[in-house]
DRENMIVO-106134 format. One record per residue (C-alpha): y negated, z, x; residue in one letter; residue number from 1. Coordinates in steps of 0.02 Angstrom, whole numbers, plus 50000, padded with zeros to 5 digits. Last residue first. Layout:
<pts>
<pt><py>Y</py><pz>Z</pz><px>X</px><res>A</res><n>NUM</n></pt>
...
</pts>
This chain:
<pts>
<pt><py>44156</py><pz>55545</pz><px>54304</px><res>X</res><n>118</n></pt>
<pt><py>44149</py><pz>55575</pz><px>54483</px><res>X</res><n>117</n></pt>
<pt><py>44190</py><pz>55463</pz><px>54618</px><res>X</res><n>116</n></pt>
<pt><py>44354</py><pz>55572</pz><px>54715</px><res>X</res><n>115</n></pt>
<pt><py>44393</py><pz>55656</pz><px>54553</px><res>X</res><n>114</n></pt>
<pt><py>44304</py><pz>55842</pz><px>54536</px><res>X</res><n>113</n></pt>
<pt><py>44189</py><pz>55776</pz><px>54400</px><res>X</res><n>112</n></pt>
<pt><py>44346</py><pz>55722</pz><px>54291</px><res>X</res><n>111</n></pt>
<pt><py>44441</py><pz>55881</pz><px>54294</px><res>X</res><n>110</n></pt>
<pt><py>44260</py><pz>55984</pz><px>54270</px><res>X</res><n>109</n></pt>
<pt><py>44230</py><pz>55868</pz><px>54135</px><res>X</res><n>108</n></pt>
<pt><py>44423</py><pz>55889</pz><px>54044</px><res>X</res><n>107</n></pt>
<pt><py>44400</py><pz>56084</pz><px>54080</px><res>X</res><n>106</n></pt>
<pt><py>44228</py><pz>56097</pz><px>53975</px><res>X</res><n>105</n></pt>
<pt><py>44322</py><pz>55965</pz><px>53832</px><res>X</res><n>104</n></pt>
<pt><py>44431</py><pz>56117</pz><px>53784</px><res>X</res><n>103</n></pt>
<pt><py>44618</py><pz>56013</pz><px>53814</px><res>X</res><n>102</n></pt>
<pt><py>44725</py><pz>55929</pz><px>53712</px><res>X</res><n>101</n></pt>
<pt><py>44620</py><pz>55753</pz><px>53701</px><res>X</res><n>100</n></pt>
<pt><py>44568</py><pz>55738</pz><px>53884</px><res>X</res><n>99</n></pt>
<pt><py>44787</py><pz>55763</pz><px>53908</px><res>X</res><n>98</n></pt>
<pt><py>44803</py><pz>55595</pz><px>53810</px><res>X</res><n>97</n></pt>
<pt><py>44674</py><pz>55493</pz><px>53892</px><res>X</res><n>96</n></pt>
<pt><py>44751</py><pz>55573</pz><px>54072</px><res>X</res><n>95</n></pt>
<pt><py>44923</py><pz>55525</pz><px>54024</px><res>X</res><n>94</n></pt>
<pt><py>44872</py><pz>55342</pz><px>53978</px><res>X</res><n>93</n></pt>
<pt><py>44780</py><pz>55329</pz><px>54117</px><res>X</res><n>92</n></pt>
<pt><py>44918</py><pz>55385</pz><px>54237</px><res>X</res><n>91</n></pt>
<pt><py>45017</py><pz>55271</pz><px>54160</px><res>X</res><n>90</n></pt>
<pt><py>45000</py><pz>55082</pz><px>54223</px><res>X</res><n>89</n></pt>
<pt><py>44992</py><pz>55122</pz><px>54404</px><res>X</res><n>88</n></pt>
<pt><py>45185</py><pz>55193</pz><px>54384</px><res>X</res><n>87</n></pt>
<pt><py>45222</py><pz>55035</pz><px>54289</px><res>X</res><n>86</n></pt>
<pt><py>45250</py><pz>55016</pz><px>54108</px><res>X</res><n>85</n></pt>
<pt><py>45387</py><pz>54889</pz><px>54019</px><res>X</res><n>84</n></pt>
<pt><py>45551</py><pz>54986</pz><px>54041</px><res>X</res><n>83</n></pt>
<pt><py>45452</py><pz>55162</pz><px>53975</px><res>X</res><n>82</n></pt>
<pt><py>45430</py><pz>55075</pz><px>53821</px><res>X</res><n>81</n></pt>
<pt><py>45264</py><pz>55142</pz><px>53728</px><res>X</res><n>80</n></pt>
<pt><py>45234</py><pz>55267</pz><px>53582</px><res>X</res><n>79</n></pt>
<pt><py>45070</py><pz>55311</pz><px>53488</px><res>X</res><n>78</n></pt>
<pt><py>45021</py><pz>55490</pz><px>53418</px><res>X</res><n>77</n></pt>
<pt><py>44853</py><pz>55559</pz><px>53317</px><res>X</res><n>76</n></pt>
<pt><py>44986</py><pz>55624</pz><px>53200</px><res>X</res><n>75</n></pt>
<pt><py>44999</py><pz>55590</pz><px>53027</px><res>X</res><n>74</n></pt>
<pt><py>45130</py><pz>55462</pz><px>53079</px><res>X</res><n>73</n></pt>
<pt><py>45216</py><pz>55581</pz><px>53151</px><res>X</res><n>72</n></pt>
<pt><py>45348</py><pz>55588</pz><px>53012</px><res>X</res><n>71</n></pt>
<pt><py>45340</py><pz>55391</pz><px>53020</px><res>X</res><n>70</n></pt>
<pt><py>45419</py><pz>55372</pz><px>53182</px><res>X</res><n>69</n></pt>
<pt><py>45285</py><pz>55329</pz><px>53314</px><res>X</res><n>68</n></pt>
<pt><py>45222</py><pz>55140</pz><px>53309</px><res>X</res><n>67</n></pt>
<pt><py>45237</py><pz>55045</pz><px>53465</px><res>X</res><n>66</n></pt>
<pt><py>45170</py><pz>54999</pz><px>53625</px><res>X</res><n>65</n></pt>
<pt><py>45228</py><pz>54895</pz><px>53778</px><res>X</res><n>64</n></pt>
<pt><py>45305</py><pz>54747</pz><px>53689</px><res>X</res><n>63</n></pt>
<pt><py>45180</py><pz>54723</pz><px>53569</px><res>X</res><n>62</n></pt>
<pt><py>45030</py><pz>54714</pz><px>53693</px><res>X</res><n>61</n></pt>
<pt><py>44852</py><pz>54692</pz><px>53620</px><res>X</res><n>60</n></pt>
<pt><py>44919</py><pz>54711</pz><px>53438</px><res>X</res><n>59</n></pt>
<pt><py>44994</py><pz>54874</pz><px>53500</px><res>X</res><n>58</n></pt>
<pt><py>44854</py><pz>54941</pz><px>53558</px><res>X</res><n>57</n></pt>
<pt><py>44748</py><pz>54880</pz><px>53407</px><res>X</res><n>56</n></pt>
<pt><py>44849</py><pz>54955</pz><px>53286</px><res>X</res><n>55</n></pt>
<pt><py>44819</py><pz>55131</pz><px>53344</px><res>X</res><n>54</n></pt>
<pt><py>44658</py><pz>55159</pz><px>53345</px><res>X</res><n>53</n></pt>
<pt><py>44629</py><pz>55233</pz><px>53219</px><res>X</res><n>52</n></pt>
<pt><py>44769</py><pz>55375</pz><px>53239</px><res>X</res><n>51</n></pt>
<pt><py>44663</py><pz>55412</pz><px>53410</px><res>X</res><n>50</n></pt>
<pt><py>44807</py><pz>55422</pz><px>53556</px><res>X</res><n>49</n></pt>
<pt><py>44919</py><pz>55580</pz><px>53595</px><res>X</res><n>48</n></pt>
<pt><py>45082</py><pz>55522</pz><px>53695</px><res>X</res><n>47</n></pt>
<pt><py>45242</py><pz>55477</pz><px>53656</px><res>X</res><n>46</n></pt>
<pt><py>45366</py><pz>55400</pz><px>53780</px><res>X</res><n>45</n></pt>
<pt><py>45506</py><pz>55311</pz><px>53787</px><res>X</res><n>44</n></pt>
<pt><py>45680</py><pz>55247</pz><px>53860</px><res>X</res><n>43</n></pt>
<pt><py>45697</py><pz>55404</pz><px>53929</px><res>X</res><n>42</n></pt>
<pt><py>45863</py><pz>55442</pz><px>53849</px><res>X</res><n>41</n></pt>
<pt><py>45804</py><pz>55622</pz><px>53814</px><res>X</res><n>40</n></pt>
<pt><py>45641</py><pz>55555</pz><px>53750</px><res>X</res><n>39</n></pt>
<pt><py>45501</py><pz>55559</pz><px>53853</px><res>X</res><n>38</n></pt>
<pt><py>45342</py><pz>55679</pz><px>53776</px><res>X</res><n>37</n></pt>
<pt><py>45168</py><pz>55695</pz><px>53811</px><res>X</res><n>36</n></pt>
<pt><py>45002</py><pz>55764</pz><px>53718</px><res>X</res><n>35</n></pt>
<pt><py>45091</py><pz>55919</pz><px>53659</px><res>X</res><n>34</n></pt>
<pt><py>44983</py><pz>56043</pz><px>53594</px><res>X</res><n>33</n></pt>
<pt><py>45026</py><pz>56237</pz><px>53587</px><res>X</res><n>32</n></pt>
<pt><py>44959</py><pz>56281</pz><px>53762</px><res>X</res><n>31</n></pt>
<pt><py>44928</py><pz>56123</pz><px>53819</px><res>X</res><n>30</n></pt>
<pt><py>45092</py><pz>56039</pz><px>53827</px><res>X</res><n>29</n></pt>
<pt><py>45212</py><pz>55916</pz><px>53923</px><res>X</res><n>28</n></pt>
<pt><py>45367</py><pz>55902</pz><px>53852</px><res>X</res><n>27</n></pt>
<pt><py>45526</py><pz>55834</pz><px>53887</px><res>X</res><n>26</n></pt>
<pt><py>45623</py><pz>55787</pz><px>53714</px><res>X</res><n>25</n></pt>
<pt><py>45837</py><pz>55871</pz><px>53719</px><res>X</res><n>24</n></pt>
<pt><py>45787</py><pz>55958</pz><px>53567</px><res>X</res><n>23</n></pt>
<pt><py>45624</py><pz>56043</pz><px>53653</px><res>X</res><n>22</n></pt>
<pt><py>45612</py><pz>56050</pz><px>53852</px><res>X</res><n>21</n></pt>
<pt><py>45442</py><pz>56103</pz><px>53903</px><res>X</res><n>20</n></pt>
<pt><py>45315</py><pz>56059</pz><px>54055</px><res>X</res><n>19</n></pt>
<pt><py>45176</py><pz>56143</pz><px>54061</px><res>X</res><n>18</n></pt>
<pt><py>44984</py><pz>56083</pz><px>54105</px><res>X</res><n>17</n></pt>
<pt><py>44835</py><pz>56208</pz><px>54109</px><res>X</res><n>16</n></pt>
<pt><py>44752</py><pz>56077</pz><px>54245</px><res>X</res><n>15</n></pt>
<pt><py>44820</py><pz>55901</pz><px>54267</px><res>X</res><n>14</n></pt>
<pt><py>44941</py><pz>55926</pz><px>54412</px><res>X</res><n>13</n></pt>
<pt><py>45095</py><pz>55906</pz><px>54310</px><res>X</res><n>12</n></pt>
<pt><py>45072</py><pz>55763</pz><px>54196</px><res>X</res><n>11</n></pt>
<pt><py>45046</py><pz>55604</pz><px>54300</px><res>X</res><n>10</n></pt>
<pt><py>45205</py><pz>55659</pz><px>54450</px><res>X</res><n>9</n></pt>
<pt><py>45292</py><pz>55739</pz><px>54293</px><res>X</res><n>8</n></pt>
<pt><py>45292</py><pz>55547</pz><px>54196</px><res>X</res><n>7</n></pt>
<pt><py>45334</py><pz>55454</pz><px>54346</px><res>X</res><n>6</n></pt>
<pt><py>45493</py><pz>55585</pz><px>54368</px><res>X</res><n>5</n></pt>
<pt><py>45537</py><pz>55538</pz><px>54189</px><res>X</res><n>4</n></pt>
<pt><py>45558</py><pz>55362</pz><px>54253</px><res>X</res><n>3</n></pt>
<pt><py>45426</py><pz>55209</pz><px>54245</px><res>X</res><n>2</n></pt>
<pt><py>45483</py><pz>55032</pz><px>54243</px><res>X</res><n>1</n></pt>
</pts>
């Protein structure tokens, strides 16, 4: 099970990240675009994800993922439970999602400077 704390230790060193509290939601932004947020009870988390490809994470594990509320449905925007993710488990998720708020140029140079290389 991951914690809000799991969430920061993803977010917080990916470049041009800040963390914001909005109506009790922690979010982590871009600028103006959020690509994270834990809900104030922290059972879960939203996080930007392709809109068309939405169905087939959660068909591929129902109990992780789920459907945002419908107002966000318009969103590109996916949900999991925070009870059934590991720390391992998210980083990637957090990454995809922060590659998809930020200028592509800084998501490269992120991704060339890991240990590897993109």
């Amino acid at each position: 099970m991951i914690t809000l704390d799991d969430v920061r230790a993803a977010a917080l060193h990916l470049p041009r990240t800040q963390e914001h509290l909005i109506r009790e939601y922690v979010k982590f932004k871009v600028g103006r675009i959020v690509y994270a947020s834990v809900s104030p009870d922290e059972t879960t988390m939203g996080f930007a994800f392709p809109r068309e490809e939405r169905e087939s994470l959660i068909a591929s594990d129902p109990e992780m993922f789920q459907l945002p509320r419908a107002s966000d449905m318009r969103y590109n925007w996916i949900h999991l439970r925070m009870s059934a993710v590991t720390p391992e488990e998210l980083a990637p998720y957090v990454v995809d999602a922060w590659l998809m708020a930020v200028p592509r140029s800084v998501g490269e140079a992120y991704l060339e400077s890991l240990p590897g290389g993109a």
